[in-house]
C-alpha positions as CSV (number, residue, x, y, z in Angstrom):
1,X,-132.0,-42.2,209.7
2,X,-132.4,-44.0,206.4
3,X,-132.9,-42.7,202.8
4,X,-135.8,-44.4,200.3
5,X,-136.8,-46.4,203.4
6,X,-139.8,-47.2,201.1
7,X,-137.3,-49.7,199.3
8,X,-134.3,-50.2,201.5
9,X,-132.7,-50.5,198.4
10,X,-130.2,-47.4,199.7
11,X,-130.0,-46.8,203.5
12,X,-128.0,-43.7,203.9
13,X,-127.3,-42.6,207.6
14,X,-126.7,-39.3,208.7
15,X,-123.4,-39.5,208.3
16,X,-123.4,-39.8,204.9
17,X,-126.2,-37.0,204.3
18,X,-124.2,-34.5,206.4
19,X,-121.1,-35.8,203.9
20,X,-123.4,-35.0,201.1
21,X,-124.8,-31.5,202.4
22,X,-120.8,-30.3,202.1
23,X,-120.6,-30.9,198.3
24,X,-119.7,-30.7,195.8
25,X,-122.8,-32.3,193.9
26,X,-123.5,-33.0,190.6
27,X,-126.7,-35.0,188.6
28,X,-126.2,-37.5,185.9
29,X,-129.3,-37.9,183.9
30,X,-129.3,-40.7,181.1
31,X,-130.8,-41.0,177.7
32,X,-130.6,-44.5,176.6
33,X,-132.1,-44.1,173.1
34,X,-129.8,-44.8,170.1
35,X,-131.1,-44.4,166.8
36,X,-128.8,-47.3,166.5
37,X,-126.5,-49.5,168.6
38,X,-122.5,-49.1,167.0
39,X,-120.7,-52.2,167.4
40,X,-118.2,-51.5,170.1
41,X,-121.1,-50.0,172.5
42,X,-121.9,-51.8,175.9
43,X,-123.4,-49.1,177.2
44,X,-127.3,-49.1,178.4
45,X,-129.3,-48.1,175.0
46,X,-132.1,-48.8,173.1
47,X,-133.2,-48.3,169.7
48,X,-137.0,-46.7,169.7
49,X,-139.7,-49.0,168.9
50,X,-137.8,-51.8,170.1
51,X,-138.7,-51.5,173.6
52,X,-142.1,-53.0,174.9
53,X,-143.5,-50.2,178.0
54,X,-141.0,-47.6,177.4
55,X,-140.4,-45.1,174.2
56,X,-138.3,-42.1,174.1
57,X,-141.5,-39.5,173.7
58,X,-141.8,-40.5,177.3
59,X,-138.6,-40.0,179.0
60,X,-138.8,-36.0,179.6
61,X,-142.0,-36.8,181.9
62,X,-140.3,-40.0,183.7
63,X,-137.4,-38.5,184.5
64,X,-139.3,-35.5,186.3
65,X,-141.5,-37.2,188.4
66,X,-138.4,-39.3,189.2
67,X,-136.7,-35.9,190.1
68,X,-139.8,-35.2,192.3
69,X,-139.2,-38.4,194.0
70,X,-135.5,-37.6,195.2
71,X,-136.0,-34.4,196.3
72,X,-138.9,-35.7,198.3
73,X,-136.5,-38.5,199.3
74,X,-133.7,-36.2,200.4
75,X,-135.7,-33.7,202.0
76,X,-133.3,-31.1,201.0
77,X,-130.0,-32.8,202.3
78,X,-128.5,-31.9,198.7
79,X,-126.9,-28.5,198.1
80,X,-127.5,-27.0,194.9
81,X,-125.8,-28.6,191.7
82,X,-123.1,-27.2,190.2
83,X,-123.1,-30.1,187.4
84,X,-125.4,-31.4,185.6
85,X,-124.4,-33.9,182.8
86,X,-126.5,-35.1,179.9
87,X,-125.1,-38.5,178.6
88,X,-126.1,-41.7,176.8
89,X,-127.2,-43.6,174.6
90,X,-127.9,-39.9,172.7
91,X,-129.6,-37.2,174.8
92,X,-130.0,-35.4,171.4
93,X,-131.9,-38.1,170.1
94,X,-135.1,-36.1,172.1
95,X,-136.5,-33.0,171.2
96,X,-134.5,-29.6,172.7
97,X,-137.9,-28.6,175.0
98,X,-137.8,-31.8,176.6
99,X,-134.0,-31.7,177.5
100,X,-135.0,-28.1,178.7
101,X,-138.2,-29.8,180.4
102,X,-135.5,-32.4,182.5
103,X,-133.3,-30.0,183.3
104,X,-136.0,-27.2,184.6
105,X,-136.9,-30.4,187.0
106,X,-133.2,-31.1,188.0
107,X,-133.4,-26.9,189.1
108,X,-136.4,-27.3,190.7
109,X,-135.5,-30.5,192.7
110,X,-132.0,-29.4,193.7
111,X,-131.5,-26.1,192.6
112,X,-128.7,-24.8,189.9
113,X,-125.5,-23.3,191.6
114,X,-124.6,-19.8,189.7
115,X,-122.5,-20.5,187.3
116,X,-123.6,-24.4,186.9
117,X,-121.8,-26.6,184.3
118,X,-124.6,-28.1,182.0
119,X,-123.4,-30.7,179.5
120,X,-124.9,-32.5,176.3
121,X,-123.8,-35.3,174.6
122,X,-124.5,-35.4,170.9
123,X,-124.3,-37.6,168.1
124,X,-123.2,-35.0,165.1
125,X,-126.1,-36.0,162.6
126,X,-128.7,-35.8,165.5
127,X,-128.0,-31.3,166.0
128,X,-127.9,-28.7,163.7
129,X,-127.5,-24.7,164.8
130,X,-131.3,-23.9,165.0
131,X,-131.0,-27.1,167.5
132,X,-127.9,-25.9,169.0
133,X,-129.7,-22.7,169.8
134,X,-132.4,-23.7,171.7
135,X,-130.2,-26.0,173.9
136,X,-128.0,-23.0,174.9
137,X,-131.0,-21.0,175.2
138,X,-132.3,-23.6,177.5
139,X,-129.3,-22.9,179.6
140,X,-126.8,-25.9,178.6
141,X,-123.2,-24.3,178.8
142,X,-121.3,-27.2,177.0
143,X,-121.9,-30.0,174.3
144,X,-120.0,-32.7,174.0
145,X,-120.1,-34.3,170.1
146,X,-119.0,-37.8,169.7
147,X,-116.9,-37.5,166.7
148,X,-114.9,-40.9,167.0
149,X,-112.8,-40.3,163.6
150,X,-112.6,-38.5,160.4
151,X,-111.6,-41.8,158.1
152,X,-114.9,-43.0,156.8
153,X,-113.1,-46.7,156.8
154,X,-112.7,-46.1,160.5
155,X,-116.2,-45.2,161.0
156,X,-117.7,-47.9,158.7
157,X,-115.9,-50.2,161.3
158,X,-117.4,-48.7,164.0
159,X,-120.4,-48.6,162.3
160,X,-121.0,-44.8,163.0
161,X,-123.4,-43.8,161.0
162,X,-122.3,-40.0,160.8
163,X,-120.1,-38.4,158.0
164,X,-116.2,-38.0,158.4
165,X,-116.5,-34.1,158.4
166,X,-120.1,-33.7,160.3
167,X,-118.8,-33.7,163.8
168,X,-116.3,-30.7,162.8
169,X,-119.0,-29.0,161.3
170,X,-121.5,-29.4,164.2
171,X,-118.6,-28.0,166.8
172,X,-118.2,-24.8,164.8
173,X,-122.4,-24.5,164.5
174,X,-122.1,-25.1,168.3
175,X,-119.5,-22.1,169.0
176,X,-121.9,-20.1,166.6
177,X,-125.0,-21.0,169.0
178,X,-123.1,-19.5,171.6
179,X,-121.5,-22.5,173.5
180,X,-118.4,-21.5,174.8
181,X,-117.0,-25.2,176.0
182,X,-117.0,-27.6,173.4
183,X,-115.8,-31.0,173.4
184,X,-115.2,-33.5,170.6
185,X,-114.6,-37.4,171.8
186,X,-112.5,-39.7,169.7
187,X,-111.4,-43.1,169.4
188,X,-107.9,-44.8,168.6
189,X,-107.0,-48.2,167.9
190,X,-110.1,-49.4,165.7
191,X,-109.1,-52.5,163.8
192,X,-108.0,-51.0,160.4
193,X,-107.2,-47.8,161.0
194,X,-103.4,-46.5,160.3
195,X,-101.8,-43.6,162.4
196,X,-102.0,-41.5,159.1
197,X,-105.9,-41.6,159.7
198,X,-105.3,-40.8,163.5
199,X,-103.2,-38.2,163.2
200,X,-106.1,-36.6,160.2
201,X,-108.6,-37.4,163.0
202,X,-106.3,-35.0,165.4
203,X,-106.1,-32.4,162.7
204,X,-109.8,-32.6,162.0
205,X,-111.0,-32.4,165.2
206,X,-108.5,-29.3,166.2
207,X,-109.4,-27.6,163.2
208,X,-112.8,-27.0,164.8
209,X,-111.1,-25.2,167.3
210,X,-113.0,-26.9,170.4
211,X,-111.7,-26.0,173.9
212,X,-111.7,-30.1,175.1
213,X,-110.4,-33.5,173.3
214,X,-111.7,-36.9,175.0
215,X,-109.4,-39.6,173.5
216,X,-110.2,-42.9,174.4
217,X,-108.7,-46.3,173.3
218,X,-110.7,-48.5,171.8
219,X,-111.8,-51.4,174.8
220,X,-113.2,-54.5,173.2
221,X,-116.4,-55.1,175.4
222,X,-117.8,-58.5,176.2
223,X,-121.2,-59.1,174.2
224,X,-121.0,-56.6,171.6
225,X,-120.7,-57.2,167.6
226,X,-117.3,-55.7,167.4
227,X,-115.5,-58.1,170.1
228,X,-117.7,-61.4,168.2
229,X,-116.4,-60.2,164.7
230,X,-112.6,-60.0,166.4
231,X,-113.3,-63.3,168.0
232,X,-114.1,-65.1,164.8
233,X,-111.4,-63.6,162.9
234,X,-113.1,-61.3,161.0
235,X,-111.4,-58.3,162.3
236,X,-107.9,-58.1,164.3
237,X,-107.7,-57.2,167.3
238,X,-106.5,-54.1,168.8
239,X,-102.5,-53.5,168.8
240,X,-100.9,-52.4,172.1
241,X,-98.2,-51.2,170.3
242,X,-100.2,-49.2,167.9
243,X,-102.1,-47.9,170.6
244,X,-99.2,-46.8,172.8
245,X,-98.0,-45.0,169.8
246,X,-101.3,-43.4,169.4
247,X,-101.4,-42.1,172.7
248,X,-98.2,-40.5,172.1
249,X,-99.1,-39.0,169.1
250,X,-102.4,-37.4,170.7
251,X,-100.6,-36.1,173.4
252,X,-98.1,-34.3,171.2
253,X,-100.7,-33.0,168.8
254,X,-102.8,-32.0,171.2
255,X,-100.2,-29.9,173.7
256,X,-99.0,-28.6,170.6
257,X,-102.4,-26.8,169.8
258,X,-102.2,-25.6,173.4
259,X,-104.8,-28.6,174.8
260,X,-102.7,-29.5,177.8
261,X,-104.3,-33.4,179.7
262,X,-105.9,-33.2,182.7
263,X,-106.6,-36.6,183.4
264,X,-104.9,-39.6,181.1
265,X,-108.0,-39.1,178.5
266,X,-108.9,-35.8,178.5
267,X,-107.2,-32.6,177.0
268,X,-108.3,-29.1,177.5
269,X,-107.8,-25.8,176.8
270,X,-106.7,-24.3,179.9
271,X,-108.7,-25.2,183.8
272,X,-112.0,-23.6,182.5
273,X,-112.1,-25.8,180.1
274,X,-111.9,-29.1,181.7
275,X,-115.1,-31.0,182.7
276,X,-116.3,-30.0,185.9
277,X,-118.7,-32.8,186.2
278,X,-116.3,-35.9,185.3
279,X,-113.4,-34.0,187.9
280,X,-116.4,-34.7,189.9
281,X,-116.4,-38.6,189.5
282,X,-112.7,-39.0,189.5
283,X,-112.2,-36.6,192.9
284,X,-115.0,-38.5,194.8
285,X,-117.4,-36.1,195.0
286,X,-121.3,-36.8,195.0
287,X,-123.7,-37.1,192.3
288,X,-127.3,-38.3,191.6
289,X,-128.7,-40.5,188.8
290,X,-131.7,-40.1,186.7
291,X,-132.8,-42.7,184.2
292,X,-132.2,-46.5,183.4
293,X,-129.3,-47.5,184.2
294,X,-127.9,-44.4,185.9
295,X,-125.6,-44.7,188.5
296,X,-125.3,-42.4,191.7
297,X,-122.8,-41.9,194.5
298,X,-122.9,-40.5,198.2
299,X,-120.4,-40.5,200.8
300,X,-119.0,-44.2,199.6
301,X,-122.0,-45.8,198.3
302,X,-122.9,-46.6,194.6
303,X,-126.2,-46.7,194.0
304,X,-127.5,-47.6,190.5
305,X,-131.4,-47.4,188.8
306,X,-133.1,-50.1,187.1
307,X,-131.4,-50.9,183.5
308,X,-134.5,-51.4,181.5
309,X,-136.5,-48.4,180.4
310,X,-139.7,-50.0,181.2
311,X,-138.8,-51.2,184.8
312,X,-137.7,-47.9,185.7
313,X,-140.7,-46.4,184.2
314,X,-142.6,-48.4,186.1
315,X,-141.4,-47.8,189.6
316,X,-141.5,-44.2,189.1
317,X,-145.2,-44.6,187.7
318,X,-145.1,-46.4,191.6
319,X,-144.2,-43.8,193.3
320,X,-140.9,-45.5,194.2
321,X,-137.6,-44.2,193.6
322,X,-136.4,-46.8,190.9
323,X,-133.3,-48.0,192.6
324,X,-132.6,-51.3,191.8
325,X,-128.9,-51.8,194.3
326,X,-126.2,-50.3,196.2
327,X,-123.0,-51.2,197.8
328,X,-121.0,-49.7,200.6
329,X,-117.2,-49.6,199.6
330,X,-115.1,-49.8,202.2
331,X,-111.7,-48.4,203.7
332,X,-109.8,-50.4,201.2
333,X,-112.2,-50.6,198.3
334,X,-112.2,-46.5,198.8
335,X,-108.1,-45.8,199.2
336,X,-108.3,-48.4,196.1
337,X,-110.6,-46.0,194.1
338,X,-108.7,-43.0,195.6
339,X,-105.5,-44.2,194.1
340,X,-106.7,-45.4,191.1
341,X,-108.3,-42.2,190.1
342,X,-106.3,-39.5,191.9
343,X,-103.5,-41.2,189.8
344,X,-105.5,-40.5,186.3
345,X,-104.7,-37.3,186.7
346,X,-102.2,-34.6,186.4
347,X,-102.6,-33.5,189.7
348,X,-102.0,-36.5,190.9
349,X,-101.4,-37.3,194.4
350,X,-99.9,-36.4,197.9
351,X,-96.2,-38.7,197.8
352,X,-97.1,-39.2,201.4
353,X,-100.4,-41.5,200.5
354,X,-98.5,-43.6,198.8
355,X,-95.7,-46.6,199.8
356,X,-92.8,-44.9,199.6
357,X,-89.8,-47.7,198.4
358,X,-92.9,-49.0,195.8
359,X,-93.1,-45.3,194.8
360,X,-89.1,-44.9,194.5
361,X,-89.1,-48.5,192.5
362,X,-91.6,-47.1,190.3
363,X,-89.8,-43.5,189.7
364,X,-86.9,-45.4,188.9
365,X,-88.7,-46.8,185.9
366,X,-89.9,-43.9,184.6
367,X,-93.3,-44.4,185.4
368,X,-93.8,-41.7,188.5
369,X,-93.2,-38.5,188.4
370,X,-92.2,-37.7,192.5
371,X,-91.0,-33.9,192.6
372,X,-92.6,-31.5,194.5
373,X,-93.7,-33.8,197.1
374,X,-97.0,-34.8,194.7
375,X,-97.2,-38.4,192.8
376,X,-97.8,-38.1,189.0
377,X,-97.9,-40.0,185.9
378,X,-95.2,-39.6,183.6
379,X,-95.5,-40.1,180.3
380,X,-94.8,-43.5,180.2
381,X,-97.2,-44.2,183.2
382,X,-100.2,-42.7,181.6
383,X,-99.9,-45.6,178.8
384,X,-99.1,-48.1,181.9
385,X,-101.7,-46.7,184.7
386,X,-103.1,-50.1,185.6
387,X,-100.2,-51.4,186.3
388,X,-98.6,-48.2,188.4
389,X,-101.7,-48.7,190.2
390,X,-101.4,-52.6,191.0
391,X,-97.6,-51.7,192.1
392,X,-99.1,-49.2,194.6
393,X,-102.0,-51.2,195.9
């Protein structure tokens, strides 16, 4: 039995459907319009009118004949979702009805689970409460504003084009649209900034009283404006030490204000709060992409769409389910992935998966955390994850 046999560019056996049937599932859809591109960004965007074959008023209809297509394609091997996550580029970018008009099509080609986690993304300057309103009437249950920083010289850098007090303000228009889970996503490390302006980042972002804090270090990416400005010497480069310390200061702040972590990036207030849809990824559970550039996973294969917006259009304007490639991880590349993510977070792992005198040598340095019979990340082995994991490999 083989899935999308009209490209081959996914054979999925049986097997792997049967895997699939027993959940959990969840749907990525992605936006990739940007009103701009920030500087650190590598992600898959585009900036509207930019793009030859492809603009953004056209991306509600794409992505549900594209929907059509994989339900057709799966033939009812998925169960119902019981995520579905909005990311991007900005989803908010589009108008609210044709959100509403992708996510009626992800209900009508899977189905919704009751009580189905729907998340946004949003940039703070694209949403405003009437906005806000009709996304939670649409039935999204949680927005997720990328606030980044509250020092506008940390910003500039970043080139965020949003106010230093705008994200704060959008996640209390959120709670009064009637969200209940809201998440603010911020940055450390950003060449310039001083851990004064973090820890006012922290304080900003708590003040709006969201239930979830993504903190992130700041990654230097290959091909994007921020990592050719550090290059030539125009900016430094990230600290470690600065960015250790930082860590430790969100963690503090953050379990202070009763956000405990979850996994080594993410803080929330109490389990409901946590992102069912990324505990999704890092558990390896099953999810299915819609858009350019999404990427998908059944039962050990990764499957990814076609990056371009106008590629992708045209293969669904085909008929053809726009998957442009796959591959099959196996036993190794899977206990690889198991370890590296069941280690992200606080739950951690069974002691038994792991080799136990590599464990021990690893306790001993403060890094694992080995009571209980479970493998967890201390402190100290959050900020040094990838090399617990390369100890344990």
């Amino acid at each position: 039995m083989a899935l999308l046999a009209a490209t081959d560019a996914l054979p999925l056996g049986a097997a792997a459907l049967d895997e699939l049937a027993q959940g959990p599932f969840g749907v990525y859809v992605h936006v990739p319009w940007c009103a701009s591109r920030c500087g650190y960004c590598d992600f898959n965007t585009y900036v509207p009118g930019r793009v030859r074959g492809a603009a953004p008023a056209a991306f509600a209809a794409t992505a549900a004949a594209e929907l059509e297509l994989a339900a057709r394609a799966l033939a009812g091997a998925a169960p119902a979702a019981q995520s579905v996550f909005f990311g991007g580029g900005t989803p908010t970018l589009l108008d609210p009805a044709e959100l509403a008009r992708v996510l009626r099509a992800v209900a009508g080609a899977f189905g919704l689970a009751p009580g189905a986690e729907v998340t946004v993304e949003a940039n703070p300057e694209t949403v405003d409460r009437t906005r806000l309103e009709a996304l939670r009437e649409a039935g999204f249950t949680r927005v997720s504003l990328g606030m980044q920083s509250a020092a506008r010289h940390v910003l500039a850098t970043l080139e965020r084009t949003h106010t230093p007090g705008r994200a704060a303000a959008a996640a209390r228009e959120a709670r009064a649209a009637g969200f209940e889970h809201v998440s603010l996503d911020l940055i450390y490390g950003t060449p310039g900034e001083r851990d004064d302006d973090w820890r006012a980042s922290l304080d900003a972002a708590l003040a709006a009283e969201p239930d979830h804090v993504s903190a992130y270090a700041l990654t230097l990416e290959p091909g994007t404006r921020m990592t050719a400005r550090v290059r030539a010497g125009r900016l430094p480069a990230p600290d470690e030490e600065a960015l250790a310390r930082r860590y430790e200061i969100a963690d503090a702040t953050l379990a202070a204000a009763g956000l405990r972590w979850y996994e080594i990036s993410n803080w929330a207030r109490g389990d409901g709060a946590r992102c069912r849809h990324n505990l999704g990824y890092w558990t390896g559970g099953h999810w299915w992409p819609v858009g350019p550039g999404a990427h998908g996973h059944v039962d050990g294969i990764r499957f990814w769409t076609h990056r371009h917006p106008a590629a992708h259009a045209r293969a669904v304007a085909a008929g053809t389910p726009p998957v442009a490639g796959h591959e099959v991880l196996d036993g190794d590349q899977r206990r690889l992935e198991r370890l590296m993510l069941g280690l992200r977070l606080r739950d951690g792992l069974d002691a038994r998966e792991l080799d136990a005198p590599r464990a021990a040598a690893l306790a001993a340095d403060g890094l694992l955390d080995l009571t209980g019979g479970r493998a967890r990340l201390t402190l100290a082995g959050r900020r040094l994850a990838d090399r617990v994991v390369r100890e344990l490999a």
